[in-house]
N, C-alpha and C positions, 0 to 999 in steps of 0.2 A: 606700239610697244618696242617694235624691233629698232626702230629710229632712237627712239629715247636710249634704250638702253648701249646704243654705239653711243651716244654723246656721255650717257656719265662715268662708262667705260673710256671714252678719249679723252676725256676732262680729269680723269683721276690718274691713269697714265702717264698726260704731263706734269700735270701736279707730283705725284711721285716720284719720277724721274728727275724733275727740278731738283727735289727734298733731295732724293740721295748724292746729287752733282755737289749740290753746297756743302751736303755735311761731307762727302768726300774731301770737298777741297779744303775745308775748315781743318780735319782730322788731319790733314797729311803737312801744312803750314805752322813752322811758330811763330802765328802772329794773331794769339789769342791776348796779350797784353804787353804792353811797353813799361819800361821802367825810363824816361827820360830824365838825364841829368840834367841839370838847370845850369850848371857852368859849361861840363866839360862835353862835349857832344859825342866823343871817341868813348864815352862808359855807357851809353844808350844800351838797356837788354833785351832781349825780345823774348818772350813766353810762348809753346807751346802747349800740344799735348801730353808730347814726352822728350821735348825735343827747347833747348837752353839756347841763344844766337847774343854774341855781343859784337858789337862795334868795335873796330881795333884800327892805329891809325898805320899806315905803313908807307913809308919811304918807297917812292918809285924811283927817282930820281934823286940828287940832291939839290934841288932846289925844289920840288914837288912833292906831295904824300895823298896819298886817298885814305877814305874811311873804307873798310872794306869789314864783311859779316862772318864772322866764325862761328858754324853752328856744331854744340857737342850734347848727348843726353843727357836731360837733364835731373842728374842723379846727383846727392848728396852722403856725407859722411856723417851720418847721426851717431854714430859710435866715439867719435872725438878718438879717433884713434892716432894714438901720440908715434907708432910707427911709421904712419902716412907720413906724420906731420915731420919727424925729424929725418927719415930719410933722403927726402925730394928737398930738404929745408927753403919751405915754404916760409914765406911772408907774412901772408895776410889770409883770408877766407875761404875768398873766390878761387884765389891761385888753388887753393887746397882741393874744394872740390872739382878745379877741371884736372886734377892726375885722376878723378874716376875715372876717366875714358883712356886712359894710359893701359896698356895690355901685360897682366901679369900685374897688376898695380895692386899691394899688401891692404886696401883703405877700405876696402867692405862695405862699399857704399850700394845706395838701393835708390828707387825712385820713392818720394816719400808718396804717404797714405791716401791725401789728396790729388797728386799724379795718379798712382791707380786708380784712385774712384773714376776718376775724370776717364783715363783710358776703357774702365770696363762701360762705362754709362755708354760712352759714344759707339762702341762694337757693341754692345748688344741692341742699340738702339739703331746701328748699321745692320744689324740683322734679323732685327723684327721687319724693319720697313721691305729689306730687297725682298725677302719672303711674301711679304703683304704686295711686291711688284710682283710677283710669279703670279698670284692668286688672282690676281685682277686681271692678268694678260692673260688669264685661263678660259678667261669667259669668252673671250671671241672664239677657244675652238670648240667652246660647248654648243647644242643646238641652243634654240634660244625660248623654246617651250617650256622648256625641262626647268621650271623654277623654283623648285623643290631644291634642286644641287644648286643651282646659284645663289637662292638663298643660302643655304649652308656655309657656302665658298666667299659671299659676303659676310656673312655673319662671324667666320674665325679672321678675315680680314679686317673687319672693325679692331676686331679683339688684338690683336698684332700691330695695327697703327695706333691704340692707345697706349701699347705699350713702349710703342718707338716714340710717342710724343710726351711721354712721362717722363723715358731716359733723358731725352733732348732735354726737358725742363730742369730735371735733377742736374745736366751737367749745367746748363745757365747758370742757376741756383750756387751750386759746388764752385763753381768760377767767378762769379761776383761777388761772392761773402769771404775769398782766400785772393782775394787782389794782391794785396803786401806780401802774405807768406814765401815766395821765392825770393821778395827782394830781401828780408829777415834773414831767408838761412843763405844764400848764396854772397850777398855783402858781407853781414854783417855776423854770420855765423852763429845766431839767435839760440838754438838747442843748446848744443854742445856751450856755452858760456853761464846760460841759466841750470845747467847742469853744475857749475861749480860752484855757485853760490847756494847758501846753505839756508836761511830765512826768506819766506814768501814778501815780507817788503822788499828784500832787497830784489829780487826776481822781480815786482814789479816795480821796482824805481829804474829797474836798469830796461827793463822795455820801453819805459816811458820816454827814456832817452834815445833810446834808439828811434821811437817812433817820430819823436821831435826833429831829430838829426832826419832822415827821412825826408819829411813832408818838409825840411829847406832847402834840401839837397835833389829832390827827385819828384817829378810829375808823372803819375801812375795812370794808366786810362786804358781802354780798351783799344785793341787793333781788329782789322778787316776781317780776322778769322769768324771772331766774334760776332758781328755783323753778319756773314756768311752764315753762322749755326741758330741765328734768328731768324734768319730767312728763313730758312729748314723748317725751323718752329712751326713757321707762321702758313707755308705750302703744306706741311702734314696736317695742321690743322683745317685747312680747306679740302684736304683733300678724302678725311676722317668724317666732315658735313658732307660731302656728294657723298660719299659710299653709306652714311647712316639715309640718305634722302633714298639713294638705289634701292636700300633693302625695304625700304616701306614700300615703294613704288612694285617690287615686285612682290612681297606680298597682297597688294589692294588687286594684282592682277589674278594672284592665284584662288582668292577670296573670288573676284568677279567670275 
C-alpha cells in the first residue's frame, strides 16, 4: 500500500505541477491568437489574455528597419466617445484605442466582457488547481494508515481539479468561438459604428462586409499560448484519473 500510494502521489505531483507551468506560461504570454496580414507583415497582431501586441516597422538605420513587437492592454473604447476621438485627433480605430494605455487619457475605455471572462476562468482555474497541489503534497506528511483523512483530502481534491478543468475548458471554449472579436473592435472598430446605424439590415450588411473584408485581408489562427492551455487541459485531466484511481484504492484498503 505504502509503495503504491508514493507513486500516485508522484505521478499526480508531476502531472500538476506540469498543469500549473503551462497555464502559467499560457496566462502571462499574448500569444493566444494572431491576426496575420496577408499583404503587409508590419500589421501582424497578437492576442492575449489581457494583454494586445502589434508589429511595427521601425528604421534602424537608413538603409535598414526591423519589425519589432509593441505590447499595450488590451482595452477598448465601447463608449465611442467623441472626446477621445477629437482631442488626440485620431485617424482610424486602432490608433483610437491604443490612447487607452495613455495616462490621464478622457476615453473610458475597459477590457471588453470576453477579456474578463477569459481572465477570471483562467485565476480561478489557477486557483483551484495550486490548492488541489497543496492537498496532494499533504499526503506525504500524513502517516499513511490514517485513510480515513486521505480519503477526505482526496476526495475535496477531485472536487477542486474538476473545477480547475471545467475553467480551463470554459476558457478553450470562450476563446475559440470569439477568434474575430478583437480583430472587429480593434481594426475595424465594429460596436461603436453599428451603434450608429439605426435598422438591424443595415447592422448586418455592414458586418457582413467587414467580415468579408477580413477573411481577404487577414489569416486568423491560434498561437503557442493556446497550445500551452491544452496541454494543461490534457495533464489536469490525467491527473484527475490517478487521483479518482487513489481514492478507490484507498478505500478497497480501508474496506480490506
Amino acid at each position: 500500500m505504502i509503495e503504491t500510494t508514493r507513486i500516485y502521489i508522484s505521478f499526480s505531483l508531476i502531472l500538476l505541477s506540469l498543469t500549473l507551468i503551462f497555464h502559467f506560461v499560457a496566462m502571462g504570454y499574448p500569444r493566444w491568437k494572431v491576426y496575420d496580414h496577408r499583404e503587409i507583415h508590419n500589421k501582424t497582431i497578437f492576442i492575449g489574455l489581457n494583454h494586445r501586441c502589434e508589429n511595427h516597422l521601425i528604421d534602424v538605420t537608413s538603409t535598414q528597419n526591423r519589425i519589432y513587437s509593441v505590447c499595450d492592454q488590451n482595452k477598448y473604447d465601447f463608449h465611442c466617445n467623441k472626446e477621445c476621438f477629437n482631442i488626440h485627433n485620431v485617424t482610424n480605430d486602432n490608433e483610437k484605442h491604443r490612447l487607452c494605455n495613455l495616462p490621464n487619457n478622457p476615453c473610458k475605455c475597459d477590457y471588453s466582457s470576453i477579456t474578463k471572462g477569459l481572465m477570471s476562468c483562467t485565476i480561478i482555474a489557477a486557483i483551484t488547481l495550486s490548492i488541489a497541489l497543496l492537498l496532494i503534497s499533504s499526503h506525504i506528511l500524513l502517516n499513511q494508515y490514517k485513510y480515513k483523512i486521505h480519503f477526505y483530502i482526496s476526495a475535496i481534491t477531485i472536487v477542486l481539479l474538476v473545477f480547475g478543468l471545467i475553467f480551463i475548458l470554459i476558457t478553450l471554449i470562450l476563446h475559440g468561438s470569439t477568434m474575430s472579436y478583437d480583430l472587429y473592435q480593434y481594426v475595424y472598430g465594429l460596436d461603436c459604428k453599428l451603434d450608429t446605424l439605426k435598422s438591424q439590415e443595415e447592422k448586418d450588411n455592414y458586418k457582413m462586409n467587414i467580415t468579408q473584408e477580413i477573411n481577404r485581408h487577414y489569416i486568423i489562427r491560434h498561437d503557442w499560448a493556446t497550445g500551452l492551455e491544452i496541454i494543461a487541459l490534457i495533464l489536469s485531466s490525467f491527473t484527475l484519473l490517478t487521483q479518482i484511481i487513489y481514492i478507490f484504492s484507498i478505500h478497497r484498503n480501508q474496506i480490506g
